[in-house]
C-alpha positions in Angstrom: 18.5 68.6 33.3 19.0 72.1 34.2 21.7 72.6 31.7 23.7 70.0 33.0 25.8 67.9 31.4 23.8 64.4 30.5 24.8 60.7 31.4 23.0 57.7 29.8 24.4 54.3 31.4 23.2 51.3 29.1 23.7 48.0 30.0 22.0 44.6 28.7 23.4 40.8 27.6 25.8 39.7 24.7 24.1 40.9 21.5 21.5 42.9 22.9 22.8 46.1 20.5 24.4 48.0 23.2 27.4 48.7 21.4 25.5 50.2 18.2 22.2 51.4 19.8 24.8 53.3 22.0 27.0 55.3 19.2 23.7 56.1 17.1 22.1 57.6 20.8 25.2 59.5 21.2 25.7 60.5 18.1 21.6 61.5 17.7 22.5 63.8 20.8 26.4 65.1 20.1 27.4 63.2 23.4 30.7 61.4 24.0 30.6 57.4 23.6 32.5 55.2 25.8 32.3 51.3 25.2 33.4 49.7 28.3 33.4 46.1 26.8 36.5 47.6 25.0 38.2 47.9 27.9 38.0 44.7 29.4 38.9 43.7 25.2 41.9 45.5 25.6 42.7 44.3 29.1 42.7 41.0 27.7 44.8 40.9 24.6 47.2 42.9 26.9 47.5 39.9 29.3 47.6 37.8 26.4 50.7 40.4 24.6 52.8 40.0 27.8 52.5 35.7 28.3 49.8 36.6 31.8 47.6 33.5 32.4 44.5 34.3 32.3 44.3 32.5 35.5 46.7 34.1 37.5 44.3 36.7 39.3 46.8 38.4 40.7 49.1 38.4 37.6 46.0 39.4 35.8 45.0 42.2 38.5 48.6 44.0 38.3 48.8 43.7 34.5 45.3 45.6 34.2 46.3 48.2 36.7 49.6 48.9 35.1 47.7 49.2 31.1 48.3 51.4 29.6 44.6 52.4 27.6 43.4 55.4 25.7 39.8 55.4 24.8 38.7 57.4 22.3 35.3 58.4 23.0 33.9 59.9 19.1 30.9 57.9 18.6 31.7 57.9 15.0 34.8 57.0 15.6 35.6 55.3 18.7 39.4 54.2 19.3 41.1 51.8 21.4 45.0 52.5 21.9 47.1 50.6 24.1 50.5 51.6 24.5 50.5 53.3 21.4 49.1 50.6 19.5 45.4 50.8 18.1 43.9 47.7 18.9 40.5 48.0 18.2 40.8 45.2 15.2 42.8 42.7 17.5 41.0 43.1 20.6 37.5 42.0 18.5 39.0 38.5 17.3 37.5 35.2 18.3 40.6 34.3 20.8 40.3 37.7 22.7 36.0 37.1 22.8 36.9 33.4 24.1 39.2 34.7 26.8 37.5 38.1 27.9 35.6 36.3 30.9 38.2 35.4 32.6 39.7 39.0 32.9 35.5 40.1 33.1 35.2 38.1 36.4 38.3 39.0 38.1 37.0 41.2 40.7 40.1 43.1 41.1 40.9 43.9 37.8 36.9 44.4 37.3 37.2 47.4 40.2 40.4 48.9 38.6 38.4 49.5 35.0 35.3 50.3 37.2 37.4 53.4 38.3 38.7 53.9 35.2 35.2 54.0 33.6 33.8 56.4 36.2 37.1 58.9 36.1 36.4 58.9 31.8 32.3 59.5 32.7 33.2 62.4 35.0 35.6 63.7 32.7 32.7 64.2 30.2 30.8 65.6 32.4 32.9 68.7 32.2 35.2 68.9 29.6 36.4 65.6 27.7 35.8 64.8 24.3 31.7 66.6 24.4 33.1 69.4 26.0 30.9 69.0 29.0 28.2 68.0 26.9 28.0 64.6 28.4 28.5 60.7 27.7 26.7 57.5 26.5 28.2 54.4 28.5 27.7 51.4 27.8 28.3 47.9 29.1 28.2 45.4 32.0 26.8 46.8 35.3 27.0 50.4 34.0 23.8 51.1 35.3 24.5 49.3 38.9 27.7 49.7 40.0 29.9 52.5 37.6 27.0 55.1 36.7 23.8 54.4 39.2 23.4 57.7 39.7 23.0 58.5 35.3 19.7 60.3 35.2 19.3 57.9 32.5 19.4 54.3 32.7 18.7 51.3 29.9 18.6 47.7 29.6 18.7 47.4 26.6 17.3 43.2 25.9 16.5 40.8 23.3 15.6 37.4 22.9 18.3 35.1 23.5 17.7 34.0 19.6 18.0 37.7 18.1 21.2 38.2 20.3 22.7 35.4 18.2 21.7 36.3 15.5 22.8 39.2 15.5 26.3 38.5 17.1 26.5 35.8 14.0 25.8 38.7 11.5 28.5 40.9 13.2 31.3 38.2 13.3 30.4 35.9 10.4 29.0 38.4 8.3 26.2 35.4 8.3 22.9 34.2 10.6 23.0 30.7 8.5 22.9 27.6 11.0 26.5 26.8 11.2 27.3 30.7 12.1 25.3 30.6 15.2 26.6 27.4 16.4 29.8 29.3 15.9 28.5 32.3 17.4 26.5 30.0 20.5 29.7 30.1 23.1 30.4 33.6 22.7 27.3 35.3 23.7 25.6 32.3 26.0 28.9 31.2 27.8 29.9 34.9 28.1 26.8 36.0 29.8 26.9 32.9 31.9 30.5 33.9 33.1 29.2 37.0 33.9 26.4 36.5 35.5 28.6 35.4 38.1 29.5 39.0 39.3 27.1 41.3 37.8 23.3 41.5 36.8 22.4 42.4 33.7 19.4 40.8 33.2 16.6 41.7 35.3 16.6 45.7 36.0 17.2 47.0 39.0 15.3 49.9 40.5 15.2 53.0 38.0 16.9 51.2 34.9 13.9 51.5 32.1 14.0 48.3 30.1 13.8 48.5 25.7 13.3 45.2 24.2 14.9 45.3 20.9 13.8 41.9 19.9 11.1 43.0 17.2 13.1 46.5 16.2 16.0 47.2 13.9 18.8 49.4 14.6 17.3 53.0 14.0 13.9 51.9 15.9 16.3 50.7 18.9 17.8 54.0 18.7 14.8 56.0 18.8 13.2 53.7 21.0 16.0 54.9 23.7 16.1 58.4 22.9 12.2 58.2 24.1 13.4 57.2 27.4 15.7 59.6 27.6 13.1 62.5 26.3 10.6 61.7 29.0 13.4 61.6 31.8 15.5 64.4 30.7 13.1 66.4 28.3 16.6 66.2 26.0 15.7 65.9 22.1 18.3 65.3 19.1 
């Protein structure tokens, strides 16, 4: 790394960990944390705030380049303000999870957070929150299309079952039959909304692929910081 300040893009489906995997990694290696999901979270309960139909594209697309988001990018404490107000209870309810797709897969309000995300990446990468340190970003195409050029790059995976279960843990505070029927539309619809505009299943060229499937949290955790070890020769 030369000294340089160090990027670690993670992507990977609904439930796959990114979220947690992602704050313990940058909190293992005193890096900045930015959760991109939040954004498009935020985006939609913003819409939402201000009566925009979700399927108004354009409506949508001029809402989201108007919002007014803070990130807060403390991996032990991550925020989510907008316009003063921290949402980062009311953009995790079931209607916003229900109604983030369509703001996900609207390509113009998908390249506006795209820019946002990059100008919050560079930021870290020489001052920001780390102090030049660097940033772990997570979340849809990260390793593609916002941060291809990380030096490292996850996909971070699980089996379709795990991802529910944990997603019905997370939400329901339960993985009991009637919590991942509950839990079943989130993750599967979600990723098949999704899919439509980004890939975030199969890695692409460079991206290292960690199946969490068989590990808990901290092995998931160590399990990246490996990768990032053998690319970067960086160590908690």
């Amino acid at each position: 790394m030369n000294g340089g300040p160090l990027v670690i893009a993670i992507d990977g489906p609904s439930g796959s960990g990114k979220s947690s995997v992602a704050r313990g990694v940058a909190h293992e290696l005193g890096l900045a944390y930015l959760d991109t999901g939040a954004m498009y979270r935020a985006a939609t309960w913003w819409c939402r705030e201000r009566g925009v139909r979700l399927d108004d594209q354009l409506a949508v697309a001029a809402e989201v380049a108007a919002l007014p988001l803070v990130m807060g990018l403390d991996p032990q404490a991550p925020t989510v303000t907008v316009a003063g107000v921290d949402v980062g209870a009311a953009i995790r309810t079931t209607e916003v999870s229900q109604a983030v797709s369509a703001v996900a897969t609207n390509l113009d309000a998908r390249a506006e957070l795209g820019a946002r995300q990059r100008d919050l990446i560079d930021a870290e990468r020489v001052g920001g929150f780390s102090g030049g340190r660097g940033v772990v970003a997570e979340g849809r195409d990260i390793t593609t299309v916002v941060a291809p050029d990380a030096p490292v790059r996850v996909l971070l995976t699980a089996s379709a079952q795990a991802r529910l279960a944990r997603r019905a843990l997370e939400v329901h505070g339960s993985d009991s039959a009637s919590a991942l029927a509950a839990t079943r539309d989130q993750v599967l619809r979600r990723d098949a909304d999704d899919s439509t505009v980004v890939e975030f299943h199969q890695a692409a060229s460079g991206v290292v692929t960690v199946d969490s499937t068989e590990l808990d949290l901290a092995g998931t955790v160590a399990a990246v910081l490996a990768v990032v070890a053998e690319r970067t020769g960086v160590r908690p």
